[in-house]
Steps between C-alpha positions, in 0.01 A plus 500: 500500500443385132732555256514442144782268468582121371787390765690734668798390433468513114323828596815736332541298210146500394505866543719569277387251227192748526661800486701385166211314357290884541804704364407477126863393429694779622597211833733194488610292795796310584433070506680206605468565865182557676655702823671730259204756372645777294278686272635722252501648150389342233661707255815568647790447303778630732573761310533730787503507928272314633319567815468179742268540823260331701486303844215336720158501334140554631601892372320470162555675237844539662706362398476285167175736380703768470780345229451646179653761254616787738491336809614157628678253239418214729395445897570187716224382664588355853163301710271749715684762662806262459843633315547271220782304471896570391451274214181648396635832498818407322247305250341822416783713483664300264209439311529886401831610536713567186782683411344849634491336875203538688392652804326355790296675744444353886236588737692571851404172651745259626414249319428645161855626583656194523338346209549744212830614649662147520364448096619852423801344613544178343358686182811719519702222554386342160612773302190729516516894582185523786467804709275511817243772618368450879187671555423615863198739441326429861512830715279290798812498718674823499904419490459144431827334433250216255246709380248256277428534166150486399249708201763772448759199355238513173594846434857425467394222283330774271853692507713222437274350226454799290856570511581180406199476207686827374862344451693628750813309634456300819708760746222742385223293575636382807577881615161626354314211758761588763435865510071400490556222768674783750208743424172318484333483878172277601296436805222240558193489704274206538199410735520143417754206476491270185370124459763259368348305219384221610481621866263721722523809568702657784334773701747695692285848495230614683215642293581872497893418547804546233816423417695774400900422340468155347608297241411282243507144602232531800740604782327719788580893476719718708238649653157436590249771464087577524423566146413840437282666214659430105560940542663429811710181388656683220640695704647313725667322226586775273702634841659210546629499102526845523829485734649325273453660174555839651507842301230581234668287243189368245389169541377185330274269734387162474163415686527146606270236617587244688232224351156538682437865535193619254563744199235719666775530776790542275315788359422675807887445631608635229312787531556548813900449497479790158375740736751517737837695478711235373224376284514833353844437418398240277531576113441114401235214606536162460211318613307422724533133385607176634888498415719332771207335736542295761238214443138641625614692784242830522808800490621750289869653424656803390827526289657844404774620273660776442444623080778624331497476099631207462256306795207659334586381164575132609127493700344617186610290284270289313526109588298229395456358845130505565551503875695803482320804633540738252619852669294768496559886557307657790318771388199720713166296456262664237199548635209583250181660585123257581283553155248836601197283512662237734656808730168633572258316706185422318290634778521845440270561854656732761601346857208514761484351866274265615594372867279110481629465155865608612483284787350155304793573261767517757337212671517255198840659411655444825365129507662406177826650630500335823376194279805487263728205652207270567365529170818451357577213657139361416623592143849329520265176532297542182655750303798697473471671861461854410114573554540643851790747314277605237205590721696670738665724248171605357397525865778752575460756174142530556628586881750738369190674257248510759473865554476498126212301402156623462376330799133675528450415090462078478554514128764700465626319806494138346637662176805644677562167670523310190732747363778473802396098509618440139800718519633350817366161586639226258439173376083385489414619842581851391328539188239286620426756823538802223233356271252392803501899593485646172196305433344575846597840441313481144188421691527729776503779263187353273319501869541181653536421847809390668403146509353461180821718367722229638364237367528643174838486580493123598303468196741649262807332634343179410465569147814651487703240704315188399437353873236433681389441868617113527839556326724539747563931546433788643117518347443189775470775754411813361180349302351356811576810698424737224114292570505554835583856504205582285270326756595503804816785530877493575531254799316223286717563209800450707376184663371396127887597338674236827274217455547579065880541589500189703288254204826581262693269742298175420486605130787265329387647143592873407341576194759765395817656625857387611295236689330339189857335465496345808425139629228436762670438786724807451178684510334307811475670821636818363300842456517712220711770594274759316191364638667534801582856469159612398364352833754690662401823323124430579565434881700818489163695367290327817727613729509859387175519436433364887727740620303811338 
């Protein structure tokens, strides 16, 4: 896999020379050694505790994009999912550390462990007053003796940083993380392992299969599941957290992903995990957003905390960090009512039954539907793979309005179809389809024939769309068929639609649409996807109409 990177052993470094060169300032970084990458504070002046953290990277923003006022005073920065060293660590903490001490908080992994407790020790040694939190917020094994520490650590960073931004004296800060670090719970789910920069990536999971209870460096789960439905995987999760934040104690939660999932899913996890009990439960959001990832790896996790006062205050706080998710109450969605004029369907014609008209509809319909992953896939090729999607769902409204649609009147017919086409069927395909039967409805109702209707429609979606038959699209099939049916009938429309359908594959030009940007030989040997689907829909009238 390609990867944006220089040399992958300078990988870190250059990292966070970008990170410091974006801050604006507010960053400064330790130099003289190029395996010891500490970012901190700019403005620090010691003046308080300072809060140390950090450990392997490939967890962006964790750890360094989260120092700033409120937060961290400085993170060590060890190589990819590698603890960094003792002397890096000890580098950092004394960096910070003046007379108020300074606390330092460790992810429960051996070696992060090792590292920042050995410099917590020779930095005590020196003369310097350090404290040590250990966070252990994984709840993946029930009655682990090592339980990890992964997203919920950044909580406790919020805890210890605002109590240390406020003044208070190191055995404060160090109890205030303390008491967050016993309370805050997470669990992580993933249906993918992460690429290495540099390397390829690993594929441990069948599609369909996930990974439910791991951590943050890439290591397989606890247990391997089929994934279920986003409703259904929030609450299996929320379950498992549940157990360990028992009682109906309000919550904070932190919606995690793990690199590679899409916000799209973020926002319907989130949704999902609200809605169950222990969502319920939860008073403040933080997130979704990437916080403690785990390279690209396609997975999600979940960290709660019990709110008291003083927990609620610290997550609110203002900080400068931009990577911060800011914390949000959770309040009932407010739902507002469609305009009047958009509420009401335009066709104001009462439902009437027609059985040929109900039966070409359903046929067409059921064609797209059955038609979704190939065109889809036919999409993926020249576009952005959603086609089949988009005429399916306008496929399955108009099924779900049949009984509703003035099937014996053909203008107020076409006029009703537009109406559902443009509220459900997005992108071009869907407005496209709603202007091509508001136009033929237009002419049904001035007296025109069905043919000659149609291609008023054809007609109209030319001006409006700027294509024409040559350019690559849908118009490739319906034009010629749209011909044919106004000669010779339905089963020489269909045949007319394949062969127009078929052209669009030796067509290495599209005159307009997502294909326009495309080179030539992306475009060879590949049919248009909405040509495609019109032949379907026509072959879908011949066969209804033969089965009459």
């Amino acid at each position: 896999m390609a990867h944006f990177i220089n040399d992958r052993a300078a990988l870190v470094a250059e990292a966070v020379d970008g990170l410091v060169a974006g801050s604006g300032g507010r960053l400064a970084r330790l130099d003289g050694d190029p395996a010891i990458r500490v970012v901190l504070r700019a403005d620090w002046r010691a003046d308080r505790v300072a809060v140390v953290s950090g450990g392997g990277s490939g967890h962006e923003p964790a750890h360094a994009g989260f120092v700033g006022r409120g937060l961290l005073t400085a993170a060590v920065c060890g190589d990819v999912f590698a603890s960094p060293s003792v002397d890096a660590v000890l580098a950092g903490i004394l960096a910070v550390t003046g007379p108020a001490g300074c606390l330092v908080i460790i992810k429960n992994y051996a070696g992060d462990r090792l590292n920042f407790g050995l410099a917590a020790e020779r930095a005590r040694a020196m003369g310097l007053s350090v404290e040590t939190v250990t966070v252990a917020d994984d709840v993946a094994i029930p009655g682990a003796a090592q339980a990890r520490g992964i997203a919920g650590t950044l909580l406790v960073h919020k805890v210890a940083g605002h109590a240390a931004e406020g003044g208070r004296p190191l055995a404060e800060v160090a109890a205030a993380a303390r008491a967050a670090a016993a309370a805050v719970k997470s669990l992580g789910l993933a249906v993918s392992g992460c690429t290495m920069p540099g390397g390829v990536a690993e594929a441990r999971l069948a599609p369909g299969q996930a990974e439910l209870g791991l951590g943050i460096h890439g290591e397989p789960g606890i247990e391997r599941i089929a994934l279920p439905p986003a409703a259904d995987l929030a609450r299996l999760m929320t379950a498992r957290l549940g157990e360990a934040v028992p009682g109906d104690r309000p919550l904070a939660l932190l919606v995690n992903t793990l690199g590679g999932t899409t916000a799209l899913e973020m926002q319907v996890l989130t949704g999902a995990v609200l809605a169950t009990p222990l969502g319920r439960r939860v008073r403040l959001l933080l997130g979704p957003t990437a916080a403690m990832t785990a390279l690209d790896m396609h997975g999600i996790s979940l960290s709660v905390m019990p709110l008291d006062a003083a927990a609620q205050d610290a997550l609110e706080a203002a900080t400068e960090v931009a990577a911060w998710p800011l914390a949000v109450p959770v309040t009932p969605a407010t739902l507002r009512p469609l305009p009047d004029r958009v509420a009401r369907l335009s066709s104001a014609a009462s439902p009437s039954h027609d059985p040929a008209v109900a039966g070409a509809i359903t046929a067409v319909c059921t064609a797209w539907i059955e038609a979704e992953a190939d065109l889809n896939a036919l999409d993926a090729r020249v576009g952005d793979g959603d086609t089949g999607t988009t005429f399916a769902a306008a496929a399955r409204a108009v099924l779900a309005d049949l009984d509703r649609l003035p099937q014996a009147e053909p203008g107020a017919l076409c006029r009703a179809l537009s109406d559902r086409l443009a509220r459900v069927a997005g992108g071009s395909s869907g407005v496209l389809m709603s202007i091509f039967f508001a136009a033929a409805g237009s002419g049904l109702a001035e007296g025109l024939g069905w043919s000659e209707a149609l291609i008023r429609g054809a007609d109209r979606l030319q001006a409006h769309g700027g294509a024409r038959p040559g350019d690559r699209t849908l118009l490739d099939a319906l034009v010629p068929a749209l011909a044919a049916l106004s000669e010779d009938g339905v089963t020489a429309a269909a045949r007319a639609a394949e062969t127009g359908a078929a052209a669009t594959a030796r067509m290495t030009r599209a005159g307009t649409g997502r294909s326009s940007y495309l080179a030539a030989a992306d475009l060879d040997g590949v049919e248009d996807p909405g040509a495609v689907a019109v032949a379907r829909a026509f072959k879908a009238l011949a066969s209804a109409a033969a089965g009459r």
